[in-house]
Backbone as CSV, one residue per row, in Angstrom:
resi,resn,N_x,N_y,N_z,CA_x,CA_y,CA_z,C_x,C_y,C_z
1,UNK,-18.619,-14.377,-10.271,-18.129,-13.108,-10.785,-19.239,-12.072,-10.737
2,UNK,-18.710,-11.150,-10.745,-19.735,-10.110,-10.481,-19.532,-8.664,-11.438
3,UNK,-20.561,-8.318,-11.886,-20.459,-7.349,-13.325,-20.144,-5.822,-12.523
4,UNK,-19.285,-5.040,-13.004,-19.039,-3.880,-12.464,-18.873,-3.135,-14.161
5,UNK,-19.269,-1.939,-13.516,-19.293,-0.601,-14.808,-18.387,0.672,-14.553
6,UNK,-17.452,0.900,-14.755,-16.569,2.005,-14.613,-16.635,2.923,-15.823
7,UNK,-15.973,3.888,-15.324,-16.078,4.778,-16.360,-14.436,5.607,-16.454
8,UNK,-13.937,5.717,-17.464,-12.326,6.160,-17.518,-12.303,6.938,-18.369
9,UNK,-11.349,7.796,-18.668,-11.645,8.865,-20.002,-11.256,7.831,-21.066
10,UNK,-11.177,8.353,-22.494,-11.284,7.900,-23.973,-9.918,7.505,-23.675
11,UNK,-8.734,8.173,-23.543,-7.223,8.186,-23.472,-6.562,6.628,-22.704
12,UNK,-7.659,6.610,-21.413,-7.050,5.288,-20.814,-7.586,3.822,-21.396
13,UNK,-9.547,4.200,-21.633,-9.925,3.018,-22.215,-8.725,2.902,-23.798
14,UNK,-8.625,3.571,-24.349,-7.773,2.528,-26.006,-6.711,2.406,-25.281
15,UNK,-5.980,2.863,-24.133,-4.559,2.005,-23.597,-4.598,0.739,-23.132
16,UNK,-6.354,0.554,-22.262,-6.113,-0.293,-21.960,-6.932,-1.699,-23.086
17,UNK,-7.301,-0.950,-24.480,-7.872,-2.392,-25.093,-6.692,-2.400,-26.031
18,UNK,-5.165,-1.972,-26.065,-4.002,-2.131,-26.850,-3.377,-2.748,-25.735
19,UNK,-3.286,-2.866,-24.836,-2.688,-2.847,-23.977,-3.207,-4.902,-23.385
20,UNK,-4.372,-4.566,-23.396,-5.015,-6.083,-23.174,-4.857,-6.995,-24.395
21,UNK,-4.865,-6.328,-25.763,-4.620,-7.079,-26.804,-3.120,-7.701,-27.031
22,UNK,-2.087,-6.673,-26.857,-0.953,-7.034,-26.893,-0.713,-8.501,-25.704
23,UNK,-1.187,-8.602,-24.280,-0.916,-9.781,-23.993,-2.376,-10.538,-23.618
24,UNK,-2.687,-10.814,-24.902,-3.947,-11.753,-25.267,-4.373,-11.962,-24.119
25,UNK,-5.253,-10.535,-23.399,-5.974,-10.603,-22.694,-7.237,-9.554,-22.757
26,UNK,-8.366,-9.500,-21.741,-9.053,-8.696,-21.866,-8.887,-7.503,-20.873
27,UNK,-9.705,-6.606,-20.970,-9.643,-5.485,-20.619,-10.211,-5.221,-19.040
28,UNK,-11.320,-6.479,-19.141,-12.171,-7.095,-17.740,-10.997,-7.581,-17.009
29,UNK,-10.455,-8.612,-17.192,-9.177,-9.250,-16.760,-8.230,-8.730,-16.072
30,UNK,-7.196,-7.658,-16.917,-6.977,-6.772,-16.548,-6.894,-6.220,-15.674
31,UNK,-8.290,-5.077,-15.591,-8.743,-4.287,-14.189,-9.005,-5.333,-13.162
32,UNK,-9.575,-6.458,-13.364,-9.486,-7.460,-12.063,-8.187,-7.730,-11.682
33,UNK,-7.753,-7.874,-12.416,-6.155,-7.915,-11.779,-5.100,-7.464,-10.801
34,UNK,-5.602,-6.092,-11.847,-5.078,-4.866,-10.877,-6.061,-4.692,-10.003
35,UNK,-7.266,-4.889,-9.527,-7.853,-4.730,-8.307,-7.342,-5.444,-7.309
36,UNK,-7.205,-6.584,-7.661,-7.044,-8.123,-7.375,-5.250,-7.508,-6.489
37,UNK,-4.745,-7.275,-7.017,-3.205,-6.987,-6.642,-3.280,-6.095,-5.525
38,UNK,-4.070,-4.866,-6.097,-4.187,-3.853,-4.844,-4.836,-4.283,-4.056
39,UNK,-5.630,-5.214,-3.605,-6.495,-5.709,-2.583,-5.082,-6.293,-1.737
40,UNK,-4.358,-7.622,-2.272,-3.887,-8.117,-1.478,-2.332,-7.252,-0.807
41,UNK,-1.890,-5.942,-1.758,-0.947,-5.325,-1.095,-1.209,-4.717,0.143
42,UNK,-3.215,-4.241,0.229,-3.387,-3.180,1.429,-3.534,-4.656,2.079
43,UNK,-4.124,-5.915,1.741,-4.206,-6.487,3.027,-2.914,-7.100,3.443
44,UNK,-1.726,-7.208,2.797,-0.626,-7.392,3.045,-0.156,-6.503,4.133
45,UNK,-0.326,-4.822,4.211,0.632,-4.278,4.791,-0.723,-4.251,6.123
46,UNK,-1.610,-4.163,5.998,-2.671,-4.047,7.156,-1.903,-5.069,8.163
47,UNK,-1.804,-6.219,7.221,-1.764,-7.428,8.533,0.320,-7.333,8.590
48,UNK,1.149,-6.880,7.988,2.319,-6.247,8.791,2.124,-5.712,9.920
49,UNK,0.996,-4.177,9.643,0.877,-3.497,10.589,0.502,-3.702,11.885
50,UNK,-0.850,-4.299,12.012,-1.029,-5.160,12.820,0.076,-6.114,13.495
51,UNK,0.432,-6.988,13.491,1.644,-7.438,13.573,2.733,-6.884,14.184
52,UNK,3.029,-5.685,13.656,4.371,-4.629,14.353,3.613,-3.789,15.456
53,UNK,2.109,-3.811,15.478,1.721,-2.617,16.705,1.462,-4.053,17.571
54,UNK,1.456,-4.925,17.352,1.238,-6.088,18.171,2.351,-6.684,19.643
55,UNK,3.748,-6.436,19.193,4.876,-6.510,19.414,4.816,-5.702,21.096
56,UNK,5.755,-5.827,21.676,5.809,-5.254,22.932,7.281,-4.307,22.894
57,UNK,7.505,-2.680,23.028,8.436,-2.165,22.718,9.808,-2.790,23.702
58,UNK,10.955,-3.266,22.910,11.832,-3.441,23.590,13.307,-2.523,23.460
59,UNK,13.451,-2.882,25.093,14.255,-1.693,25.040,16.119,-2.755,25.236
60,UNK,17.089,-2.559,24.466,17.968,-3.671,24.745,19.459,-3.330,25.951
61,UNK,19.236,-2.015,26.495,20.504,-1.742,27.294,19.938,-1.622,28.509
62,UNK,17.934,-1.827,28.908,17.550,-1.618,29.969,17.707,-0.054,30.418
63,UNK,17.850,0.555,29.670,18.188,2.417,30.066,16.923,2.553,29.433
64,UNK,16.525,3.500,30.038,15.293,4.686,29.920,15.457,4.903,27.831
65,UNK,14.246,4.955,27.644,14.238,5.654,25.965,14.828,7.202,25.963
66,UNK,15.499,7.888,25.411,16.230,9.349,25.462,15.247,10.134,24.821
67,UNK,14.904,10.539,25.543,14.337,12.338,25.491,14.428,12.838,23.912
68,UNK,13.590,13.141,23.213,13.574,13.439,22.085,14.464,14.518,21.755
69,UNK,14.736,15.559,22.777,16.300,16.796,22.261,17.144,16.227,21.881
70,UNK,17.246,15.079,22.860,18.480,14.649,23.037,18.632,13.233,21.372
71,UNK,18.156,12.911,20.842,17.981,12.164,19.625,18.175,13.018,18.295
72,UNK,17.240,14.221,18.524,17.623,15.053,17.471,18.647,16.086,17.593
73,UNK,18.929,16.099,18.578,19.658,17.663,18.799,19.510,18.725,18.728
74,UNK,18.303,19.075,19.110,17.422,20.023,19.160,17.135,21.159,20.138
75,UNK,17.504,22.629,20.195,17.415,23.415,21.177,16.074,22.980,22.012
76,UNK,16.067,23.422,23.024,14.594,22.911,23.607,14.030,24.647,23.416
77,UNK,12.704,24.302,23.108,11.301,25.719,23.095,11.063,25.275,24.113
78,UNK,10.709,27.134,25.028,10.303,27.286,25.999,9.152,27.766,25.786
């Protein structure tokens, strides 16, 4: 484990030592937690992402991809 020092205004630290007390936990705990969570959501969607740019675009009627006017319906700028 490794000691880290943050700093939060007055308002969030007593939310979060009512907040850690109510489920008999600490306040250290806690913020590891929630670090802990957000770590594995970005590396969750990283390695989606990865994954979906990985893929090879398929096309399923063998026709050309349509022209972006033509998808939105969009006057064309000249």
């Amino acid at each position: 484990m490794k000691n880290l020092t943050i700093t939060v205004p007055e308002e969030v630290a007593a939310w979060a030592r009512v907040w850690a007390a109510k489920h008999n936990t600490s306040v250290s705990k806690l913020v590891g937690e929630m670090l802990r969570e957000r770590m594995q959501q970005e590396d969750a969607y990283e390695a989606a992402m990865r994954s979906f740019l990985a893929r090879k675009p398929t096309v399923l009627s063998g026709a050309p991809y349509p022209k972006r006017e033509e998808l939105y319906d969009r006057p064309r700028l000249r």
